[in-house]
LUMBA-987551 format. One record per residue (C-alpha): x, y, z; residue in three letters. Coordinates in steps of 0.25 Angstrom, whole numbers, plus 2048, in hexadecimal, padded with zeros to 3 digits. Each point is the difference from the previous one (the first is absolute). Layout:
BEGIN
XYZALA;...
***
This chain:
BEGIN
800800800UNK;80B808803UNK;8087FE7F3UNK;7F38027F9UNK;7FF80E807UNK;80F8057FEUNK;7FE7FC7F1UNK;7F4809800UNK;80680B807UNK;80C8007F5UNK;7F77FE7F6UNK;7F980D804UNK;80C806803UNK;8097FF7F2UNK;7EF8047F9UNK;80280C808UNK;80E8047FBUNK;7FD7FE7F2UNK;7F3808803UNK;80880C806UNK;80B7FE7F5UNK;7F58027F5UNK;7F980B808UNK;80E807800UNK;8047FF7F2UNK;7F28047F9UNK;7FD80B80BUNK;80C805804UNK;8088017F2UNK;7FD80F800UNK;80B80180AUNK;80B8067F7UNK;80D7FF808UNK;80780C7FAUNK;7FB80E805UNK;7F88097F6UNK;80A80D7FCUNK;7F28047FBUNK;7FE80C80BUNK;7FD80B7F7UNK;7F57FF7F5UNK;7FB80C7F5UNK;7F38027FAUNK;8007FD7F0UNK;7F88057F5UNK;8017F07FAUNK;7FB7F980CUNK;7F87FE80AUNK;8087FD80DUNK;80C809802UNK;80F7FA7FDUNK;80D7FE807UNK;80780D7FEUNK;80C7F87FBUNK;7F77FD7F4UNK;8008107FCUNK;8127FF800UNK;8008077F3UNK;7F680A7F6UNK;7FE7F47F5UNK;7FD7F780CUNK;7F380D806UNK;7FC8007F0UNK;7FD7F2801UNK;7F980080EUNK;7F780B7FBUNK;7FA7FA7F3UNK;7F47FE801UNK;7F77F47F8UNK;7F58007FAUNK;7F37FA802UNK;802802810UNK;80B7F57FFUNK;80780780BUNK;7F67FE809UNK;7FC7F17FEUNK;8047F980DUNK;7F57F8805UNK;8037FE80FUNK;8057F3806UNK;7F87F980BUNK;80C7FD809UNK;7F97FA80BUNK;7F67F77F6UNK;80E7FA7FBUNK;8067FD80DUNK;7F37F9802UNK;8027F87F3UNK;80F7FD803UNK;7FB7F880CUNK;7F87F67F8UNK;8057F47FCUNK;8068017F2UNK;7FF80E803UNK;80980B7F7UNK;80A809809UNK;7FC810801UNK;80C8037F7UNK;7FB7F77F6UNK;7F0804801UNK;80580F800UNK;8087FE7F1UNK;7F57F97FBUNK;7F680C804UNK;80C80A7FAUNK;8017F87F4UNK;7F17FE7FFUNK;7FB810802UNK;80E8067FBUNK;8097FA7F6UNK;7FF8037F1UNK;8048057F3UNK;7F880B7FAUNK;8028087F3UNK;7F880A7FFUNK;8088057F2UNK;80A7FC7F7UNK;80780B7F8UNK;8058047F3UNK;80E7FB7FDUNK;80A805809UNK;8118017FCUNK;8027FE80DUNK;7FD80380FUNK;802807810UNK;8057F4809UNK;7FB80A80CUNK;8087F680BUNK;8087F4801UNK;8037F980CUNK;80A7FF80BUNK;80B7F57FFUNK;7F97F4809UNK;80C7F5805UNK;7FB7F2800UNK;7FF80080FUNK;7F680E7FEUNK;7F57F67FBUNK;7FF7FC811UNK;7FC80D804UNK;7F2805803UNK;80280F800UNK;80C8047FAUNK;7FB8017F0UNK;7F48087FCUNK;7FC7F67F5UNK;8097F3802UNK;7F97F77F6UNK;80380A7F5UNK;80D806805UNK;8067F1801UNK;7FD8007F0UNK;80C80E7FFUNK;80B7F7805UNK;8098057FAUNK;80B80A808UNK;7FD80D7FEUNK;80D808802UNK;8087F97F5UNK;80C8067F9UNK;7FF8087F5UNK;8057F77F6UNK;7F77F4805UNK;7F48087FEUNK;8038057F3UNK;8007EF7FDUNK;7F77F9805UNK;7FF7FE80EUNK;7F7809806UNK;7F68007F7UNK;7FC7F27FFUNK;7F5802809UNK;7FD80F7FFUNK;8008097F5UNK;8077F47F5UNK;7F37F9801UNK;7F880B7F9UNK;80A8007F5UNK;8027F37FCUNK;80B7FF7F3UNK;80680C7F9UNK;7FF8047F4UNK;7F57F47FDUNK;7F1804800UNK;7FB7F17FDUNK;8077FC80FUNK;7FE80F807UNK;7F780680BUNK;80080E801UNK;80C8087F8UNK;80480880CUNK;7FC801811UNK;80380C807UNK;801801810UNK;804809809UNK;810802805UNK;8027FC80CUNK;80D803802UNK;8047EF801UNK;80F8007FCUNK;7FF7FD7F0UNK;7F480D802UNK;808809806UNK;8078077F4UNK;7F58057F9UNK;7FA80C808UNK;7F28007F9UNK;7F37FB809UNK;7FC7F57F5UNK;80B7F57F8UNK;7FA7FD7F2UNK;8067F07FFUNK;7FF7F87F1UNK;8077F67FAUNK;8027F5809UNK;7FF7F17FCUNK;7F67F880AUNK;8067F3800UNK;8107FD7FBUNK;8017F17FBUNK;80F8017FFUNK;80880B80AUNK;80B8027F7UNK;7F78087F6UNK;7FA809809UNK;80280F7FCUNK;80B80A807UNK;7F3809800UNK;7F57F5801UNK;7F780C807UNK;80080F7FCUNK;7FC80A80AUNK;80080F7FFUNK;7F980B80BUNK;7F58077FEUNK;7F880A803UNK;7F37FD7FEUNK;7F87F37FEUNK;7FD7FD7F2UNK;7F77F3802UNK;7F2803803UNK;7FC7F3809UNK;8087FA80BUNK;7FF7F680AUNK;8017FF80DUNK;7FF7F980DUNK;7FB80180FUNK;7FE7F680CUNK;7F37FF807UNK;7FE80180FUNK;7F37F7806UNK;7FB7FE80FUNK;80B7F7805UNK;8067FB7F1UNK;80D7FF807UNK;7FC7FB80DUNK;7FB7F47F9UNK;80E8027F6UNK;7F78037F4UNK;80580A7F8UNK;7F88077F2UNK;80580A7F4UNK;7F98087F6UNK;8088027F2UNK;7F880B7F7UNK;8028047F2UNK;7FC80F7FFUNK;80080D7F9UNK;80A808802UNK;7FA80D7FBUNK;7F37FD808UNK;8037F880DUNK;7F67F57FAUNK;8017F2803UNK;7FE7F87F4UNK;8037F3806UNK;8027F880EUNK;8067F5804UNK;7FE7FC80EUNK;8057F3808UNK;8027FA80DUNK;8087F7806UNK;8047F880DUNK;80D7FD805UNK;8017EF801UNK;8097F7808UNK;80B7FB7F9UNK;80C7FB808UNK;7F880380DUNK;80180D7FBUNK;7F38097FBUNK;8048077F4UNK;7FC8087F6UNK;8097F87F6UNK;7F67F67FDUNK;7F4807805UNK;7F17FE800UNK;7F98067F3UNK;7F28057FBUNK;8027F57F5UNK;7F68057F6UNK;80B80D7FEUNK;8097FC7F6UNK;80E7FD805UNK;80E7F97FBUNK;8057F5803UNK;8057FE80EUNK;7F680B803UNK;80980B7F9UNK;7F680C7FFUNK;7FF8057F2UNK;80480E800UNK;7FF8057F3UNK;7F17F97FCUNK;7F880E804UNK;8098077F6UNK;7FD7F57F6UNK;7F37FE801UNK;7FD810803UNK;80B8077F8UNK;8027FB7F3UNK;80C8017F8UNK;8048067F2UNK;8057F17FDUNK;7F67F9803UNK;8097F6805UNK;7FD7F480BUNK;80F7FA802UNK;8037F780DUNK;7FC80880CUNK;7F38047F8UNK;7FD7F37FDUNK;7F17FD806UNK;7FF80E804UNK;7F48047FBUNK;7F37F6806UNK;7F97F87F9UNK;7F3809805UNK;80880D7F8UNK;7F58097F9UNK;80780C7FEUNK;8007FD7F0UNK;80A7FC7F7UNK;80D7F9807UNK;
***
């Protein structure tokens, strides 16, 4: 009788650890380890919650917080029932909060809208690009206004001069709006223009903007890349008439619960009209016993690359179009199969 008690009571006991191991990881997952540097936030025109001030570092990056979309888009945020999905986490089966809580973003939020496509372009505004993120930046919650989209400009940004007049900088970054030079059956656009941001290869020119051209996208064999595979020259003023841009999204306890979401947006220029949006979430997922962003979580019915690589110049290629017409290798699927914006 005895025996059959003690096996009873351990029986209960281990139940009981398992129950509190489950309760603890689908309830108390929220519980970021790292404190938020978050202290500050600043009302923007472009969304509805104020952002980290951190966000609003430099005038490119206050244009892009204070865009405003169309059809009330800014303002679509349906709120999330917190308690109802601790409730649910208990059930057997039951989906953790962080889980239930990029469903619902996913669900209310994520999308891709175009709401025009233009005339042929010569080329474009990259408005921003993207800090430098290290491998081991992919761990952190707060450090990275838009990770899932700044993991994708991996490329080192303060290179030498004569590496960014190669190929090295570019590959993720303005190169991928280019293509080949000198070959309108493999190009995109014929030129990109951003702003100088005094980087090293930058800091020579003294105008605002840097007008780039020439560059070749991919190089089969190294040994027959150009001296001068990229041409830059400063200007003044922007020639392009539609850029893109970029901003990262701040919900009710995104972080907390290591989600993290982005808008990219082609627009006008002259006008501060968004022609198209692009916005995606995503949610940082064990690997190595360590949460990451490096293989994250997505809204899966927003197109993405392989190995989750965000595609950072489909707005532009659906949006924007080019003087070629081309579709080359990053364009490649760019435009969905739902695409009624006329002739592709």
């Amino acid at each position: 009788m005895k025996t059959k008690l003690l096996l009873a009571a351990v029986v209960v006991l281990v139940g009981s650890c398992k129950v509190r191991s489950l309760y603890e990881r689908r309830l108390n997952e929220r519980l970021v380890t790292e404190p938020s540097p978050w202290t500050e936030f600043v009302a923007v025109k472009g969304q509805a919650l104020p952002v980290p001030k951190q966000w609003l570092a430099d005038e490119e990056a206050r244009k892009a917080h204070d865009l405003v979309l169309p059809q009330n888009l800014g303002q679509l945020m349906v709120p999330f029932d917190f308690e109802a999905a601790r409730w649910k986490a208990w059930l057997p089966h039951g989906k953790s909060v962080g889980d239930q809580y990029l469903e619902h973003l996913c669900t209310y939020e994520a999308g891709e809208w175009v709401f025009k496509v233009t005339e042929p372009q010569e080329g474009i505004y990259i408005a921003r690009t993207a800090e430098y993120m290290p491998d081991d930046g992919l761990y952190k919650v707060w450090d990275y206004e838009a990770p899932l989209l700044e993991k994708s400009w991996n490329v080192p940004q303060d290179v030498p001069e004569d590496a960014a007049n190669r190929h090295v900088v570019f590959k993720d970054g303005p190169g991928s709006y280019i293509g080949w030079a000198g070959d309108d059956k493999k190009s995109h656009y014929r030129f990109v223009e951003i702003p100088n941001v005094g980087r090293i290869w930058q800091k020579k020119f003294e105008a605002p903007y840097l007008h780039l051209w020439g560059h070749h996208e991919m190089v089969i064999n190294p040994t027959q890349i150009p001296e001068k595979s990229m041409q830059v020259k400063g200007i003044q003023k922007l020639t392009a008439r539609y850029g893109i841009t970029w901003r990262g999204l701040r919900r009710v306890e995104d972080r907390e619960y290591r989600i993290s979401g982005y808008e990219q947006m082609a627009y006008d220029l002259q006008t501060g009209v968004v022609i198209a949006l692009r916005r995606q979430f995503a949610r940082m997922m064990p690997h190595g016993g360590r949460p990451t962003f490096g293989a994250p979580d997505v809204c899966n019915r927003i197109y993405s690359g392989p190995n989750y690589q965000e595609r950072t110049n489909r707005i532009a290629a659906i949006s924007i179009r080019s003087v070629t017409g081309a579709k080359a290798n990053l364009f490649v699927d760019a435009y969905p199969k739902e695409f009624q914006g006329g002739e592709k």
